[in-house]
N, C-alpha and C positions, 0 to 999 in steps of 0.2 A: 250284171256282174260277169265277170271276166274267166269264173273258177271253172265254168260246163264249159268245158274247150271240148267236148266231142272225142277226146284221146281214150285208149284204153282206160278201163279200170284200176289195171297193174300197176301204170306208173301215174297214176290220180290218187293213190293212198297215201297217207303216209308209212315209208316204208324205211325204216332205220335201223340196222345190226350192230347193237353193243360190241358185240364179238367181235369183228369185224375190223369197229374202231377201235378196239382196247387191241387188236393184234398191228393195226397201223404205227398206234402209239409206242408200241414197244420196241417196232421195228425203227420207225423215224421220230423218235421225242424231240429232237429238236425242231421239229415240222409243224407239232400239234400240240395246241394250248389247254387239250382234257383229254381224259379218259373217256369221256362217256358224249355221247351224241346229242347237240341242242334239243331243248324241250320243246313242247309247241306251243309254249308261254312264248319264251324265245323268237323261235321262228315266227310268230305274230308281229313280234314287235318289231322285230325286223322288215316284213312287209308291209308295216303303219308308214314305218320310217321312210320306206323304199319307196312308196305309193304306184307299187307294181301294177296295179291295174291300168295307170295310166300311161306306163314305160312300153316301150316297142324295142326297144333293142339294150340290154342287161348283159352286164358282166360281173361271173362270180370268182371270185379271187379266194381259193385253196375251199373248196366244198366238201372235202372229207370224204365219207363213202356215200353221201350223196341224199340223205336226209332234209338237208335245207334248201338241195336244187327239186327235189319234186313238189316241193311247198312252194315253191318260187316259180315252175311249171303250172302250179293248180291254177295260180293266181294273175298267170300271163294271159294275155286276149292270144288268139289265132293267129295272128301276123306276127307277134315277136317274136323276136331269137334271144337263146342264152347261151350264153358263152363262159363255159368252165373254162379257169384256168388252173391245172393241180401240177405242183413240184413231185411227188411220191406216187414214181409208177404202180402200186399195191395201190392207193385210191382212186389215178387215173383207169385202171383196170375194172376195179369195182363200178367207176361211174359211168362204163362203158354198157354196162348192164340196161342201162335207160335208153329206151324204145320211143321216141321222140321227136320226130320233123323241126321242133323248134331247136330243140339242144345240140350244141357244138360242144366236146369235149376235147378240150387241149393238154397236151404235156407240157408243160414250160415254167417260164418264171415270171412270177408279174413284174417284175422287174421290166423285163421284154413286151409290155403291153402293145403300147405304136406296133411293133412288126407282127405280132398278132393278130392284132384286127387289120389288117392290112392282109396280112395272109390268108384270112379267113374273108376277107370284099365287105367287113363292116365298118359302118361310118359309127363316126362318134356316138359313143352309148349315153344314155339318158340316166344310168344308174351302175356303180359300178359296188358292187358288196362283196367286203372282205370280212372271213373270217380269218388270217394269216394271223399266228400270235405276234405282231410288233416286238414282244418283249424279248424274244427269241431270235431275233433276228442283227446282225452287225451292225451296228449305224451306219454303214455308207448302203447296205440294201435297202432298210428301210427306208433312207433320203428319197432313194430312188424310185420305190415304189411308190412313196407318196407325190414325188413329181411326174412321176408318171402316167397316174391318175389324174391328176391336174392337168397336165397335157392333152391327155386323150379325152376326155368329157367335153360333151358338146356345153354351149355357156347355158346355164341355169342347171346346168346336168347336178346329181345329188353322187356324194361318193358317204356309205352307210360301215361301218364297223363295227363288230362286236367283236368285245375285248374283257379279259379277264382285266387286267393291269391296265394305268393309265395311257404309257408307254408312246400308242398311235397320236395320242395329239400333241405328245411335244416335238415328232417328226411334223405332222399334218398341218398345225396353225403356223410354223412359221410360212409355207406353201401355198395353203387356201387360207389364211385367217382362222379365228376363235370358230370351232362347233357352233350350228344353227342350232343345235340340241344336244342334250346326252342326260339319257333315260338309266334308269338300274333295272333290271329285270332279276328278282330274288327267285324266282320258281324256275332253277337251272341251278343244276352244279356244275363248273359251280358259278354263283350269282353272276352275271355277265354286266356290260356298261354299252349300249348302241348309240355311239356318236353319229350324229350327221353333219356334213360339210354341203355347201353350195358353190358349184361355180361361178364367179361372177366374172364381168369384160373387166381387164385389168386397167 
């Protein structure tokens, strides 16, 4: 198992501030798709779907205050890297707080993924997980982000979403085709949907 990475303790917990997120949310709502911080029902299902033990190099698209990147750290082997991407300097700042050799903490847009990983000397990720609410977002950003992600995953690479609203896959299936999956996860407020898409050679 992949979870005894030998890291501190501190950032081996889980460790998640309501307070935190609910002052995120009020400051940037159109940013954030809850109030309150994924559960660890949630976050489970999201690392089924990810199959992070097996990924070596991960990108998380809009991680909040940073709740779902230490669960996503616990769950990394020693060699890979994660790569936050957050638009809201208030959670880029928070997430700066994680003490971590593997994690890369970026301010940007996912929109701007390629010059990202490019700027940071990573090759095509194996997994790219968004939390970003789609519903929230312009349709010509969300286009973008979803081809973006398509772009930049290596082929068989997995891109995982959890979403309130349907919203991400009628941007995403025209780009990658129909969801390999999409789960409900009810023990989360609130109830969330983890789609997953597959890259394939076109």
């Amino acid at each position: 198992m992949a979870e005894d990475t030998g890291y501190p303790k501190s950032e081996s917990i889980r460790k998640t501030n309501p307070a935190a997120f609910l002052r995120g949310f009020l400051q940037e709502p159109s940013q954030v798709g809850s109030i309150i911080p994924s559960s660890r029902f949630l976050e489970q299902r999201i690392v089924d779907a990810s199959n992070l033990s097996a990924a070596t190099r991960v990108v998380e698209l809009g991680p909040g205050t940073g709740g779902t990147t230490r669960t996503f750290l616990r769950h990394l082997g020693p060699d890979a890297r994660l790569l936050s991407i957050e638009l809201s300097p208030y959670f880029h700042d928070l997430l700066g707080e994680i003490e971590d050799p593997r994690f890369i903490n970026h301010l940007g847009s996912a929109a701007d993924l390629a010059d990202i990983l490019a700027q940071h000397g990573m090759e095509q990720p194996d997994v790219v997980i968004s939390g970003i609410p789609f519903s929230k977002m312009p349709q010509p950003v969300a286009t973008r982000v979803a081809q973006a992600v398509k772009d930049s995953l290596g082929e068989n690479g997995r891109f995982v979403a959890y979403q309130f609203r349907r919203d991400v896959a009628g941007y995403t299936n025209p780009i990658m085709g129909a969801p390999a999956g999409c789960t409900l996860e009810l023990r989360n407020i609130p109830p969330m949907r983890v789609y997953s898409w597959y890259k394939t050679a076109d």
